[in-house]
Structure formats: structure tokens, C-alpha cells
KEKE-3310 file (N, C-alpha, C; in steps of 0.2 Angstrom, whole numbers, plus 5000, padded with zeros to 4 digits):
npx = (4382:4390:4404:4408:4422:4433:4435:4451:4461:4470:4483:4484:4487:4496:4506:4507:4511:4523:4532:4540:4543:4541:4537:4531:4514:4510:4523:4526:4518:4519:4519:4516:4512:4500:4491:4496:4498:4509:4519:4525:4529:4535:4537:4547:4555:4564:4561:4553:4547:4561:4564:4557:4554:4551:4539:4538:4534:4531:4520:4516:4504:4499:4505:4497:4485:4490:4493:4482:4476:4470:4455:4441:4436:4446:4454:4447:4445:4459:4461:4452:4459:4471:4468:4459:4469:4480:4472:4470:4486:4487:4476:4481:4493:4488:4484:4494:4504:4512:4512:4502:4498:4499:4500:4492:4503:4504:4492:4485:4491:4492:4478:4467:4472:4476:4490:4499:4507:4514:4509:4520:4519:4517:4507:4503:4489:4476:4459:4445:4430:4417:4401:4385:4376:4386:4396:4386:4384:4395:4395:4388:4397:4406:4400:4397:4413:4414:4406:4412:4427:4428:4436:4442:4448:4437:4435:4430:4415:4414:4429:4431:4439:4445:4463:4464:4476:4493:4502:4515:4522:4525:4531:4538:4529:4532:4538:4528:4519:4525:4525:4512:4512:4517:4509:4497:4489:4484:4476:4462:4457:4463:4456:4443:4440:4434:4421:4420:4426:4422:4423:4416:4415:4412:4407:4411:4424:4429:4446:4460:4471:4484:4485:4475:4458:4447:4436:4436:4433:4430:4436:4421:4415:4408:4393:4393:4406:4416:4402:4393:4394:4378:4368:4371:4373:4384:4400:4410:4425:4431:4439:4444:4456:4461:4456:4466:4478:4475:4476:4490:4496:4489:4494:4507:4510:4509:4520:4526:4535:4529:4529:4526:4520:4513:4507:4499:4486:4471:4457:4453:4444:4451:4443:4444:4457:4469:4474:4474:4478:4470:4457:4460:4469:4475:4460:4467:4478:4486:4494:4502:4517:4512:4514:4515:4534:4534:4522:4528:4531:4541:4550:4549:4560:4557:4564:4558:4551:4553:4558:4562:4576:4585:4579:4571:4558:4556:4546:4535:4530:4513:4509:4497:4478:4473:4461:4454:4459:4456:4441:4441:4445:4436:4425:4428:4428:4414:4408:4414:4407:4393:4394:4398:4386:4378:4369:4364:4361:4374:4384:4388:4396:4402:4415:4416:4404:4393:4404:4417:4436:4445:4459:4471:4479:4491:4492:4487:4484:4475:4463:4461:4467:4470:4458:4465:4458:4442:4435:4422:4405:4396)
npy = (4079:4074:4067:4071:4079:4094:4106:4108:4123:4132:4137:4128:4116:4121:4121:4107:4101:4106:4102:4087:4079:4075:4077:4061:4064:4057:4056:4070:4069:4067:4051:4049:4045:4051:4050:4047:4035:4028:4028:4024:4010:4003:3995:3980:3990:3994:4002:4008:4005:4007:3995:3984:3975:3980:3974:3969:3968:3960:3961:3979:3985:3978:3985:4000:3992:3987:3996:4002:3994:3984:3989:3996:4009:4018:4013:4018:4029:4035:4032:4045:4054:4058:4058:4073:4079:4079:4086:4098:4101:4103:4112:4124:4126:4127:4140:4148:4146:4153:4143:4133:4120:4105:4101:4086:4079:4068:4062:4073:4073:4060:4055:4064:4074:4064:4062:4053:4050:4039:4028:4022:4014:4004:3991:3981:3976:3976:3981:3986:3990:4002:4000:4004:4014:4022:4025:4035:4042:4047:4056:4067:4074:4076:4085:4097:4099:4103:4113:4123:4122:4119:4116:4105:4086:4074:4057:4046:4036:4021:4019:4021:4017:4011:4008:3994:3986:3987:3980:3982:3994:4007:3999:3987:3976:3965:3963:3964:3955:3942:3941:3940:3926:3917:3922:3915:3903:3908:3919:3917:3916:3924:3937:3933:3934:3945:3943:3932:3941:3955:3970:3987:4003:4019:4036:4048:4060:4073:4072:4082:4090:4098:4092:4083:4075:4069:4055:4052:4039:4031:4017:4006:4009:4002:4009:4014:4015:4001:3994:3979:3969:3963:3948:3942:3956:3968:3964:3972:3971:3968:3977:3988:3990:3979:3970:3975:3969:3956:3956:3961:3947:3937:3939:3939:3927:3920:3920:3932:3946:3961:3977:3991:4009:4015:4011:4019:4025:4026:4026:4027:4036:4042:4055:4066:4077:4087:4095:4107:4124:4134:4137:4145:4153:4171:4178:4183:4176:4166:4151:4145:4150:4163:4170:4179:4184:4186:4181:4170:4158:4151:4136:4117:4103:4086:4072:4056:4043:4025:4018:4026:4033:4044:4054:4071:4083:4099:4111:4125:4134:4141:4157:4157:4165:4174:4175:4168:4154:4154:4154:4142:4133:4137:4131:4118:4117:4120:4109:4099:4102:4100:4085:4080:4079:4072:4059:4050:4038:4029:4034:4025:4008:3993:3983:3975:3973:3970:3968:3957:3956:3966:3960:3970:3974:3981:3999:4008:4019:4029:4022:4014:3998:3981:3968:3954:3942:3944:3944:3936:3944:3951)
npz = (4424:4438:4434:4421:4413:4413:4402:4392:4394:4380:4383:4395:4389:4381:4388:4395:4382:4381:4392:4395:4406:4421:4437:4447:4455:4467:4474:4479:4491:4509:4517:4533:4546:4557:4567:4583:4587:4582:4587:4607:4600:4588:4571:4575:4585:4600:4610:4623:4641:4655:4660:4655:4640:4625:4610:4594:4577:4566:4557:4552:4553:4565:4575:4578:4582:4594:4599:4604:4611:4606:4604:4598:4598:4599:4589:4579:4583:4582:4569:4564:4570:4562:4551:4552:4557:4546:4537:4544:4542:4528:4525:4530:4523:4510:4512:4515:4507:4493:4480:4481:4474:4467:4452:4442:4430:4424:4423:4417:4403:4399:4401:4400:4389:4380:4372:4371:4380:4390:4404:4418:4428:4436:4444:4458:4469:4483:4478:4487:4482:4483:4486:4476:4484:4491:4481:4474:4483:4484:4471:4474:4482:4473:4464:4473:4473:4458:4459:4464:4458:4444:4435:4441:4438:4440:4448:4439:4441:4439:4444:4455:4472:4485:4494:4501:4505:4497:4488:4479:4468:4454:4446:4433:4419:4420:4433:4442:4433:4438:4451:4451:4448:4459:4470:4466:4469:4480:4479:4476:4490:4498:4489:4492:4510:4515:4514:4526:4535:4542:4539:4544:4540:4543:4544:4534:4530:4522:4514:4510:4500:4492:4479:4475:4482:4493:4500:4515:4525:4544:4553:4558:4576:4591:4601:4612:4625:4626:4628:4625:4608:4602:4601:4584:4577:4570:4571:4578:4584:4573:4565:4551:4552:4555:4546:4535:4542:4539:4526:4524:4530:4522:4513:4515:4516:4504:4497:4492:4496:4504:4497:4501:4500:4509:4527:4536:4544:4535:4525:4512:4497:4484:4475:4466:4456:4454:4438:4432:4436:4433:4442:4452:4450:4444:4433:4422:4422:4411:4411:4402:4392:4391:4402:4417:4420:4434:4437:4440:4455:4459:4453:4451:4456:4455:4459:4446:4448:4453:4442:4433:4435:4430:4425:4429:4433:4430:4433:4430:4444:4449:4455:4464:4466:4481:4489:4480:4485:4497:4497:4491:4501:4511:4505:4505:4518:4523:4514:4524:4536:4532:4529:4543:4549:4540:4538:4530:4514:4509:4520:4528:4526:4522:4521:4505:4500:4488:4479:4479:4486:4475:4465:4460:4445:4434:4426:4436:4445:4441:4444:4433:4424:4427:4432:4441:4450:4457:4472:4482:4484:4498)
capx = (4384:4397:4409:4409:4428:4436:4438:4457:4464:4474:4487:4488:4489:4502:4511:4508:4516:4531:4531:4540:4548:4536:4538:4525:4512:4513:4533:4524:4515:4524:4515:4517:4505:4498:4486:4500:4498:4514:4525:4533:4530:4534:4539:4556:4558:4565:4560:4549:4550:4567:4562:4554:4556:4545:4536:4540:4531:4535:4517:4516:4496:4499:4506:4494:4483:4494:4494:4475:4474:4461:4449:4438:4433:4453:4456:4442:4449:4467:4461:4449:4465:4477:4463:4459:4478:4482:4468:4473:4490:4484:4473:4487:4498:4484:4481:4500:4509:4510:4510:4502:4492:4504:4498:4496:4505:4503:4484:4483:4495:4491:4471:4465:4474:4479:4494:4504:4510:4513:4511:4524:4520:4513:4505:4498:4484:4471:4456:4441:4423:4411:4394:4383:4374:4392:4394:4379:4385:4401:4393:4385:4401:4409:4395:4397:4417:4414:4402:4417:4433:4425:4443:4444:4447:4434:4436:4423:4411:4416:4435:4430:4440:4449:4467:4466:4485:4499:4509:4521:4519:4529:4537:4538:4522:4535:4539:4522:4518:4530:4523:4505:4510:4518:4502:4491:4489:4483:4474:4454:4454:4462:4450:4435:4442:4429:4416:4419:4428:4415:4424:4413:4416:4407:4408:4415:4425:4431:4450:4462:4477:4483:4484:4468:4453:4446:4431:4438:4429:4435:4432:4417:4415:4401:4390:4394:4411:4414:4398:4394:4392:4371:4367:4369:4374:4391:4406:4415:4430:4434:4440:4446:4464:4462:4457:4472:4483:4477:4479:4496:4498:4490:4502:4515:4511:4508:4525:4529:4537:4526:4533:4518:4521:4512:4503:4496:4479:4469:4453:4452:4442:4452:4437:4447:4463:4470:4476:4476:4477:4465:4452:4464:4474:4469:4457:4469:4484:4488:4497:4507:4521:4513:4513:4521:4538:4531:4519:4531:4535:4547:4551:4547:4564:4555:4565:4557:4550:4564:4557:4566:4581:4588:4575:4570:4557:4556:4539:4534:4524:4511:4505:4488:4473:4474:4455:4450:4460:4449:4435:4440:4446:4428:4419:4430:4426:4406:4407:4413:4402:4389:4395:4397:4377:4375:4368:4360:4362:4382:4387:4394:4397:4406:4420:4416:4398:4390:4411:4422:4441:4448:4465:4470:4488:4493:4492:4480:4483:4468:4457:4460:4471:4466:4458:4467:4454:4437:4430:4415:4403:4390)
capy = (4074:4074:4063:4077:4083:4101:4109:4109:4130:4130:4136:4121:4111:4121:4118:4100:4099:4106:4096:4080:4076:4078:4072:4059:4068:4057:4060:4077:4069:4063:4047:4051:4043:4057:4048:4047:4030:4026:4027:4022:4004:4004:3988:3981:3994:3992:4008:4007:4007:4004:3988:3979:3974:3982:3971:3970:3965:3957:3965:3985:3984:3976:3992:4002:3987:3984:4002:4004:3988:3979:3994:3997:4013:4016:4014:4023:4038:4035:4037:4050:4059:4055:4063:4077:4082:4081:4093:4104:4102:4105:4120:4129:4126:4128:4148:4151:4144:4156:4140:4125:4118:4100:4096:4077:4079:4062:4063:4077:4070:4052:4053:4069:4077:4059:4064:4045:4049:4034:4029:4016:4015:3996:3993:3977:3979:3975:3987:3986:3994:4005:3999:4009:4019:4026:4031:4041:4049:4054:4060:4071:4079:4079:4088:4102:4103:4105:4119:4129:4122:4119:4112:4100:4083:4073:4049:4041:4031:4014:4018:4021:4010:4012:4003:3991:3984:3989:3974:3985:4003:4009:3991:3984:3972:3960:3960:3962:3944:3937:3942:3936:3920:3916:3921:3915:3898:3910:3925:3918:3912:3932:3941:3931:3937:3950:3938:3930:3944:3960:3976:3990:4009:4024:4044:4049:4068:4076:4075:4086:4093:4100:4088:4079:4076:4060:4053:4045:4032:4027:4009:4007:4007:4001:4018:4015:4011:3993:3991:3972:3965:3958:3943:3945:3961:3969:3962:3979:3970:3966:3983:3990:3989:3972:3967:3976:3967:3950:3954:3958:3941:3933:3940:3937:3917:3916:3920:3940:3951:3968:3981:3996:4016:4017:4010:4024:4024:4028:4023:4034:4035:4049:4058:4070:4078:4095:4096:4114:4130:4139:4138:4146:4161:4175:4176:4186:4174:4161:4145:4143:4153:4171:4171:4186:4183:4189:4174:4160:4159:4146:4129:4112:4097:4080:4063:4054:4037:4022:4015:4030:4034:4049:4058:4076:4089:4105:4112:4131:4135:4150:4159:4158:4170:4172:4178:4161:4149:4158:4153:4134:4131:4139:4129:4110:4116:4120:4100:4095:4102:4095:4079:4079:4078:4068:4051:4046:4030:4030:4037:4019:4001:3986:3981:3967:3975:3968:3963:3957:3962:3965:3960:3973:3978:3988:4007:4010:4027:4031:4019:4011:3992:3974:3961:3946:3938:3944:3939:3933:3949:3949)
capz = (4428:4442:4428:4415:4413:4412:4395:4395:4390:4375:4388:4399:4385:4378:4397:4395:4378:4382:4401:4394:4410:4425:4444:4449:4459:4474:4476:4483:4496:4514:4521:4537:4552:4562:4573:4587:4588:4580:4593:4605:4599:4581:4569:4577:4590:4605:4614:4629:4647:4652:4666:4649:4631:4619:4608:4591:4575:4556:4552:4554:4555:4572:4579:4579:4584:4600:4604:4603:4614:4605:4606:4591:4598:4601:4583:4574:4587:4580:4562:4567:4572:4557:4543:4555:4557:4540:4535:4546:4540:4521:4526:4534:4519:4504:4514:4515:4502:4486:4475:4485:4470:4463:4446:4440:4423:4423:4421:4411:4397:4396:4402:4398:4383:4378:4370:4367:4385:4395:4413:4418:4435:4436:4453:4460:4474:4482:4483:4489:4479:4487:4485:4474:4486:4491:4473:4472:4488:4482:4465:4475:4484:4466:4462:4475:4471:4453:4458:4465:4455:4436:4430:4443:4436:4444:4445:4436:4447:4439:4442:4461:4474:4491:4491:4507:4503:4490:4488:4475:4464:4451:4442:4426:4419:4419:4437:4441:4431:4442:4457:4450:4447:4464:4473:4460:4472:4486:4477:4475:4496:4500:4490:4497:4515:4518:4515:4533:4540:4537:4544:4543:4538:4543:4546:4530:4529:4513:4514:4503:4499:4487:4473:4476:4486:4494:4504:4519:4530:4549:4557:4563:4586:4596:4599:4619:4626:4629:4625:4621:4605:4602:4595:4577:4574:4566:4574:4580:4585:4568:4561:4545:4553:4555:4539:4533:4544:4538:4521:4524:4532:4520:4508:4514:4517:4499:4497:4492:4502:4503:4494:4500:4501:4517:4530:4537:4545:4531:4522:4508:4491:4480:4471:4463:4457:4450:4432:4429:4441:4434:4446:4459:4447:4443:4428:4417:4419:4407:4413:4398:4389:4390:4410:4417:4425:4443:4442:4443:4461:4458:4452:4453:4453:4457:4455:4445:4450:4452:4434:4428:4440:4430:4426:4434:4430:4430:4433:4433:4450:4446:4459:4466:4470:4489:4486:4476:4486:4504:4495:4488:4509:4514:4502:4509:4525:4521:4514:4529:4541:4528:4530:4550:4549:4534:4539:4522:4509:4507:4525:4528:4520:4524:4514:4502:4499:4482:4476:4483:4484:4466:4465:4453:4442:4430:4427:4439:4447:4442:4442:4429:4426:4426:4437:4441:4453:4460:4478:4483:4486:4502)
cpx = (4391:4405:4410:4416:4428:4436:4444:4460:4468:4482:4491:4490:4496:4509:4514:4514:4524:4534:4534:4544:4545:4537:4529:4521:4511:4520:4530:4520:4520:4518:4518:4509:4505:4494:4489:4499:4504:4521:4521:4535:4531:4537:4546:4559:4560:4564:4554:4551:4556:4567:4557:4554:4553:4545:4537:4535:4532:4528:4515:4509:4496:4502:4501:4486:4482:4493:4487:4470:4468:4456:4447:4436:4441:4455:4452:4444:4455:4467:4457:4454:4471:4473:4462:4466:4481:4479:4469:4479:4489:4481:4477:4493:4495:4485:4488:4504:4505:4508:4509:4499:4499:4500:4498:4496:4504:4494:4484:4485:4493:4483:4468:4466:4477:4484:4500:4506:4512:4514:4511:4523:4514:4515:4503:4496:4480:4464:4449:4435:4419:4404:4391:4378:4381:4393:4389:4380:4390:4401:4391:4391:4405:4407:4395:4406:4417:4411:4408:4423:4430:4430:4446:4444:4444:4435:4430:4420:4414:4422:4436:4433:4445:4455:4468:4472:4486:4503:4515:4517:4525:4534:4535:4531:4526:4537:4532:4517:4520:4527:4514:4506:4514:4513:4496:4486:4483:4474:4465:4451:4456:4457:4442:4438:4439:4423:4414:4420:4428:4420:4420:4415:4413:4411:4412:4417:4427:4440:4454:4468:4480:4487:4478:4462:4450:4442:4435:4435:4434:4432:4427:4419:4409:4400:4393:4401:4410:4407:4395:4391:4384:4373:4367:4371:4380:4395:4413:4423:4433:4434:4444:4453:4466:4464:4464:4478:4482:4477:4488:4500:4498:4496:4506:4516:4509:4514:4530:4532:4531:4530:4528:4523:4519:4508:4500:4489:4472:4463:4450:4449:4446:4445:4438:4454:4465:4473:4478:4476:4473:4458:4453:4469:4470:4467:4462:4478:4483:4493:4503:4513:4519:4512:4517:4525:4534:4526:4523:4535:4542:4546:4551:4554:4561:4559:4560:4556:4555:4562:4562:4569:4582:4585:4572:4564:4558:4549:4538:4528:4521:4508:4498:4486:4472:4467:4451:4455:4456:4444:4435:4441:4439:4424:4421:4427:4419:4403:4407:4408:4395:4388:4395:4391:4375:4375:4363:4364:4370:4386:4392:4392:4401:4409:4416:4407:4396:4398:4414:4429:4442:4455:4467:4479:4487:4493:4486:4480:4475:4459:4455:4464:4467:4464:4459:4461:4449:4434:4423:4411:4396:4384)
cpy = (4075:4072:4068:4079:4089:4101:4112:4118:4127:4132:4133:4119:4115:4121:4112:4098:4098:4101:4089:4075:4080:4073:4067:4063:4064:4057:4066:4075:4064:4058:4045:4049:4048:4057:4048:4040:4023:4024:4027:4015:4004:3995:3987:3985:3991:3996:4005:4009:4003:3996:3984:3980:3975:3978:3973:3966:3965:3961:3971:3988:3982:3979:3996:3998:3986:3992:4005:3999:3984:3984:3997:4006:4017:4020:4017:4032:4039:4037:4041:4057:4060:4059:4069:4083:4084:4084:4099:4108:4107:4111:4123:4130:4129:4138:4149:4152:4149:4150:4132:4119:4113:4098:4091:4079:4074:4062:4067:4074:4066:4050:4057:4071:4070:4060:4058:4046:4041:4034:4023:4015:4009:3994:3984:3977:3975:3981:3984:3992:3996:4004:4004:4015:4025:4028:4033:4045:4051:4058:4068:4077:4081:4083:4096:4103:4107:4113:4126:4130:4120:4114:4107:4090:4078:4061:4047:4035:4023:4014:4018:4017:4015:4005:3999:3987:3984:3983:3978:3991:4001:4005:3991:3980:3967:3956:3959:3956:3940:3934:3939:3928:3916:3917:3917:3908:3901:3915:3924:3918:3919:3940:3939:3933:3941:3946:3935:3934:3950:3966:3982:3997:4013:4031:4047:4059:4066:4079:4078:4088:4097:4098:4085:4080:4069:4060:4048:4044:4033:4020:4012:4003:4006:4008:4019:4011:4006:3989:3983:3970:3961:3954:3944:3949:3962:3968:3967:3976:3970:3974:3983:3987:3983:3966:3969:3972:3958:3951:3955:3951:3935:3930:3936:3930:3915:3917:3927:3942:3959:3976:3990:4004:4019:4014:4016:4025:4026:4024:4026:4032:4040:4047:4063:4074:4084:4092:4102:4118:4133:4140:4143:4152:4165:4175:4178:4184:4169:4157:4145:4150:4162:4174:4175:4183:4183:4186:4168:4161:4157:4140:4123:4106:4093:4075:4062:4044:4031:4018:4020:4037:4042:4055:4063:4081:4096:4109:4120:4131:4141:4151:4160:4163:4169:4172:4172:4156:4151:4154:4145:4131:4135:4134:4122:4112:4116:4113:4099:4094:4098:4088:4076:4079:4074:4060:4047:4040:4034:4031:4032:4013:3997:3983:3976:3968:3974:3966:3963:3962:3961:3967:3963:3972:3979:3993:4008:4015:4030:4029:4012:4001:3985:3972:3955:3942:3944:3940:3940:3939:3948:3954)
cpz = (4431:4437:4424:4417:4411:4404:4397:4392:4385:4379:4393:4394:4381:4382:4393:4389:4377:4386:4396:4399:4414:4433:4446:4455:4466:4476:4479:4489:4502:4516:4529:4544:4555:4567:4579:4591:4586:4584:4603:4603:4591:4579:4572:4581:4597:4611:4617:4637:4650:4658:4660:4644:4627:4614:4601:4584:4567:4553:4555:4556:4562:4577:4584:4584:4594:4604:4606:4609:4614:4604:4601:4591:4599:4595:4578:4576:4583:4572:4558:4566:4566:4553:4547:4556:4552:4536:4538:4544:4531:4521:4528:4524:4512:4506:4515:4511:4495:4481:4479:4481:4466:4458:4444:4434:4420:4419:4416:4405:4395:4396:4399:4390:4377:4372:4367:4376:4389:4401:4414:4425:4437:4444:4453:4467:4476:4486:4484:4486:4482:4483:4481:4477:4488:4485:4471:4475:4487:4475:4468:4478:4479:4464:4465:4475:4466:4452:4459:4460:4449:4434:4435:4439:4441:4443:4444:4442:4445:4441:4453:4468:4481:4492:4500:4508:4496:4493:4484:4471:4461:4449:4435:4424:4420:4429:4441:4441:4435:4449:4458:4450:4454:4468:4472:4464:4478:4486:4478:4485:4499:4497:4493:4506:4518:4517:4523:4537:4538:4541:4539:4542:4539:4545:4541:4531:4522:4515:4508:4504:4494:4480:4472:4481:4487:4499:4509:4525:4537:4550:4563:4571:4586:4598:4609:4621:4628:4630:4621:4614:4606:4597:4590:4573:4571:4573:4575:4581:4579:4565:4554:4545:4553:4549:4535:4535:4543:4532:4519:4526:4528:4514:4506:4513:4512:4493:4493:4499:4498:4502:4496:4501:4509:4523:4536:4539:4541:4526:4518:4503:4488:4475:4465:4461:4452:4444:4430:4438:4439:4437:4452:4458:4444:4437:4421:4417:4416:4410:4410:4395:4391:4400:4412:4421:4432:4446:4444:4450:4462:4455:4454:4452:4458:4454:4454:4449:4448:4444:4429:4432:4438:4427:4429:4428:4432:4430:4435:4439:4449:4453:4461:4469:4479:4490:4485:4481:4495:4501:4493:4497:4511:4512:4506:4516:4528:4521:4519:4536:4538:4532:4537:4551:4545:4538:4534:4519:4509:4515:4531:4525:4523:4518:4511:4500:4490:4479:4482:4485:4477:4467:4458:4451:4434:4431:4431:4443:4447:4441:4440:4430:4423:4430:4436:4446:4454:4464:4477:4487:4491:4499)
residu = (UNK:UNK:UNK:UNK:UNK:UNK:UNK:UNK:UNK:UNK:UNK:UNK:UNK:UNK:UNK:UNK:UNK:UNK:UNK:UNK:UNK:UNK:UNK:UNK:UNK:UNK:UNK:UNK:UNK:UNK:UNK:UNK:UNK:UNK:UNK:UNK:UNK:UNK:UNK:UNK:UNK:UNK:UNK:UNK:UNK:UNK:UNK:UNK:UNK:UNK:UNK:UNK:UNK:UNK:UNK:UNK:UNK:UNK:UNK:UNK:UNK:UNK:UNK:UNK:UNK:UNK:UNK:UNK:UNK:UNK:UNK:UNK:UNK:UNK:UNK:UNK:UNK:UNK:UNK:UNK:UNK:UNK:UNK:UNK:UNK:UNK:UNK:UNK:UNK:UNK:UNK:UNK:UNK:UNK:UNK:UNK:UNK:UNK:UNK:UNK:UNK:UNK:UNK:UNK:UNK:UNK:UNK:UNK:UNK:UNK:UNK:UNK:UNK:UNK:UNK:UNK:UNK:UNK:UNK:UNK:UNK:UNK:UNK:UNK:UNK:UNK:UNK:UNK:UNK:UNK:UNK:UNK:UNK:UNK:UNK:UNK:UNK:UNK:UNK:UNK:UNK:UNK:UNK:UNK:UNK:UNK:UNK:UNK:UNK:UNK:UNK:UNK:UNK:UNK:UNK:UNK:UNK:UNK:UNK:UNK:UNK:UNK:UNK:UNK:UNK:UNK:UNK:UNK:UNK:UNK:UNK:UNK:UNK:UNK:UNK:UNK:UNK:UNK:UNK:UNK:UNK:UNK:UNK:UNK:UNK:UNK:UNK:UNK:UNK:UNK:UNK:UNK:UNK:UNK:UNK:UNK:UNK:UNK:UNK:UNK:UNK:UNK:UNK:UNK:UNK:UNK:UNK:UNK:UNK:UNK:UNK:UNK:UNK:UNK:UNK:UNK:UNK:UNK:UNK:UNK:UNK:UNK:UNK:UNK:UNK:UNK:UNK:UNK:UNK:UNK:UNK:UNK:UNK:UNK:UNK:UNK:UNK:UNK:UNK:UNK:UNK:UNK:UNK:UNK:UNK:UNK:UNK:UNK:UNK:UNK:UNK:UNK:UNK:UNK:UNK:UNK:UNK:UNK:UNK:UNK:UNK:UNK:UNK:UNK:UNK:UNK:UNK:UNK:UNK:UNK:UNK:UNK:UNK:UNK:UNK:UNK:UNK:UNK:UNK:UNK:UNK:UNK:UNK:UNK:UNK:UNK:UNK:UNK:UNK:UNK:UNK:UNK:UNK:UNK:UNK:UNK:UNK:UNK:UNK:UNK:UNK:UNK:UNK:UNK:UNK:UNK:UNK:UNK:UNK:UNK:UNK:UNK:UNK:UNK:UNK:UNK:UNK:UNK:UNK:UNK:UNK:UNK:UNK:UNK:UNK:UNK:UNK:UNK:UNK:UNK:UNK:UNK:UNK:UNK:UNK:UNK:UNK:UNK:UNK:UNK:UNK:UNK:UNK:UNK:UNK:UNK:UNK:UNK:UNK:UNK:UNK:UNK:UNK:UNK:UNK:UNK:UNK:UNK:UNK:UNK:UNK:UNK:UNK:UNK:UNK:UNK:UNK:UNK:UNK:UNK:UNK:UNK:UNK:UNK:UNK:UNK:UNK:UNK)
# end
């Protein structure tokens, strides 16, 4: 089965034990809009042309919105171009960089090798569930990374979820609570919201980087510009971006401020996530203690997350097979062509499909956590 985890070397693990101070693995990633639809009307800006006042807005989802002019085929282009960019980015960097591969220490420690580690980094969300024929179809591309990368750690089908608003990351359970019970008034009437207001998802790629890997969706268009709407059918106008832009609204009206990492045009599933290098060094190095100097390119210092200000690690980076990371970048790119054909069970969905949304919190990085509410699923 796709689900099946890595057998950890006794080498990482003798990594991991030492590792008692490790940077979170998104600290490594920039959340950086790339669709080029972020400028030049941004939240609060005043940039434009200079005979008019640029348009300004309390929610950041109405940006792109505004700069896309309503136009579903617009914005499915614009987060077309954002995933597209950013793999190209990541492939450039994967074939360049001696040591492009960020371990989640986090994961390996506390999930994996379960070690007592703790992961303090208490989130509340709201995500949205891929129907079950969508997890069958991302078993299946699990299924062909596993074939190349053996030690990748792959997300269990029930943990499955794409985050359509971060209200807050990396808090306390205590502030968290807080924040539940303030909403609490609001929470059953915004995850049934996809109930009435259906945005659909289609053309899935396989993005990556090099910490992870993720199945992401754009907003569904009409097949033909400006093509109308028939009686009946899915409601194009109503895109992904939208639904996003009124869960932040409703948010905020039920009295948070939105604390999120990024708005970013993005409709992602993570699928996957490194743990180890040995998929990617050469066969006759070891990770741990007996690695020859002249593998360690360099060093890793990441601040630690604000739950723990003073904290830094130190991370050895080993250098990777130029050889094997050719071949892990041939095999993503084989996927995608794959997938740029694939029109089978999974290859889109409409949020809110069999559940609702699931207002989650706690540790849920990967997956995991609580549900404070469940919507109403079509």
C-alpha cells in the first residue's frame, strides 16, 4: 500500500537523536505569490496610475480577484502560473543546489521514530477533504513516487486535507481555546458554506520542492471564454479564490483577526515529505556520525518558531548524488506529463464533496489534530 512508511537507517536515527533542536521545515519555504497577479494593486496600496487611486482592500483574496476582473478563466490562469513557476523554481534549485533536500525533523522525531518529541505548533484552520475517489488518485501517485524515492514519508489517506484558511500556526492550546470560543457562535454556519457556495477544482499537477510534494488543483473555468453559464450546471463564477475570500470574511465577522502564513494562490494537498536523504546520497554514505567530512556541504541555523524564540539549530546538510537527484527530477516530470492527460475518477472535485469543512486545531502539520465543528457535506 501507498501508506506503508520507510524503514528508518540506524543512522538517521542516530542523526535524529542527537537533533534536539531542529528548525521547522516551513521556515525553509518563502510564500511568495508568483502568479503576477499580485501587483500593482496590492492590500492597502496606493500604487497605480498616477490620474487615479488605487483600490485598496481589508480582505487580501480580493486582490487577486480585482486584478483578474471577475474572470474565472483569469484566475485559474493566475494559479496556473503560481504552481507552474514555482516548479520551475524548485527544479532549477533541486539540479543545482549540492544540498537541496530540508528534512522535517519534526516528523521524523515525534511521528515516525516517535521519540517523546513534541510538536508545539498548535494551528486552527479550516480544511477542506478530498472526496474518496481523489484519494485513490493520489494513492496512486504515492504509489509511483515511492517507486523511485523508497524512504520518502508518504500522508496517510485519512490525514488527507487542503488548507482553504489559517486563521493562526504555531500558538499555545491555550490561545487556540480562546480563539474557539469567540468564533464558536459562528463556526457550524462557515463550515456549511460550501454547501451553497460549490467552487469546483480541476487539472491536478504534482508540485515539489524540496521538502515535500503535493497534488495541486486550479479553480475551475468555463471550457470557452465568456462562455455562459447553462441552466443548472457548476457555477464558474464562483471559484476557489472566492470561497477563500469569504471564509476570510466570515472570519473576521465572527470576531478574530486572521493570523495566516500566506495567501498565496494555491490549492494544494501535501502527499509527501522527506525525512531522510537516502534516496538522493550516495549508497555508501551514512547520514549519521561516520559521514566523511567532504560530505557535509554546510550547515543548517533556522530560528525556531515564535513559541520558542531562542532556540536555533544546527542541521548537517550532506551532499546529494547529482546522478540520483537527475533521476528523482525526471521521474516528477514523467508524473506530470502523466497527469497533464489524466482525466480519470479524482482529476477534479468540488469542495465540500461527501464533508464538509472541518474546522480543525491542534498539531496538525500533518494531518493530524481535532475537529471542533463539521459541515454539511453535498
Amino acid at each position: 500500500m501507498a501508506t506503508t512508511q520507510p524503514n528508518i537507517s540506524p543512522h538517521l536515527k542516530a542523526l535524529a537523536q542527537k537533533t534536539d533542536v531542529f528548525p521547522l521545515p516551513d521556515s525553509l519555504n518563502s510564500f511568495v505569490d508568483l502568479s503576477g497577479t499580485a501587483t500593482p494593486v496590492r492590500r492597502g496600496s496606493t500604487a497605480g496610475k498616477a490620474d487615479e487611486e488605487a483600490p485598496t482592500f481589508d480582505n487580501p483574496y480580493n486582490v487577486m480577484i480585482h486584478n483578474c476582473n471577475h474572470n474565472p478563466s483569469k484566475i485559474q490562469e493566475a494559479y496556473n502560473t503560481h504552481r507552474t513557476t514555482r516548479n520551475s523554481l524548485s527544479r532549477h534549485k533541486l539540479l543545482t543546489d549540492p544540498t537541496p533536500i530540508k528534512l522535517d525533523y519534526i516528523l521524523l522525531k515525534s511521528h515516525v521514530l516517535q521519540d517523546g518529541t513534541i510538536d508545539h505548533r498548535n494551528c486552527l484552520v479550516f480544511w477542506a477533504r478530498p472526496p474518496l475517489r481523489v484519494r485513490n488518485f493520489i494513492a496512486t501517485v504515492q504509489d509511483k513516487l515511492r517507486a523511485v524515492a523508497p524512504n520518502l514519508w508518504l500522508m496517510p489517506p485519512p490525514n488527507l486535507h487542503t488548507t482553504v484558511l489559517e486563521i493562526t500556526h504555531s500558538r499555545t492550546p491555550e490561545y487556540i481555546a480562546d480563539l474557539v470560543k469567540t468564533m464558536r457562535p459562528s463556526l457550524q454556519s462557515i463550515v456549511d458554506h460550501t454547501y451553497t457556495h460549490r467552487a469546483k477544482l480541476v487539472k491536478p499537477m504534482l508540485s515539489f520542492d524540496g521538502s515535500a510534494c503535493a497534488i495541486s488543483f486550479v479553480p475551475a473555468a468555463p471550457a470557452g471564454e465568456g462562455r455562459d453559464n447553462e441552466k443548472g450546471s457548476h457555477n464558474y463564477n464562483y471559484t476557489y479564490h472566492h470561497l477563500r475570500r469569504d471564509l476570510y470574511d466570515l472570519s473576521k465577522e465572527s470576531g478574530v483577526e486572521i493570523d495566516s502564513r500566506y495567501t498565496v494562490p494555491s490549492a494544494h494537498i501535501t502527499i509527501a515529505r522527506f525525512i531522510t536523504t537516502e534516496d538522493h546520497v550516495p549508497s555508501e554514505l551514512a547520514v549519521g556520525e561516520t559521514a566523511e567530512p567532504e560530505a557535509i556541504a554546510s550547515t543548517t541555523s533556522i530560528l525556531a518558531d515564535s513559541s520558542q524564540p531562542d532556540l536555533r539549530a544546527t542541521i548537517p546538510a550532506v551532499k546529494i548524488k547529482k546522478s540520483k537527484m537527475e533521476k528523482w527530477v525526471e521521474s516528477l516530470d514523467e508524473i506530470n506529463q502523466w497527469l497533464s492527460e489524466y482525466e480519470g475518477d479524482g482529476a477534479e472535485w468540488i469542495v465540500g464533496e461527501e464533508k464538509g469543512l472541518d474546522c480543525r486545531i491542534g498539531r496538525l502539520w500533518y494531518g493530524g489534530g481535532e475537529t471542533v465543528v463539521l459541515g454539511k457535506g453535498i
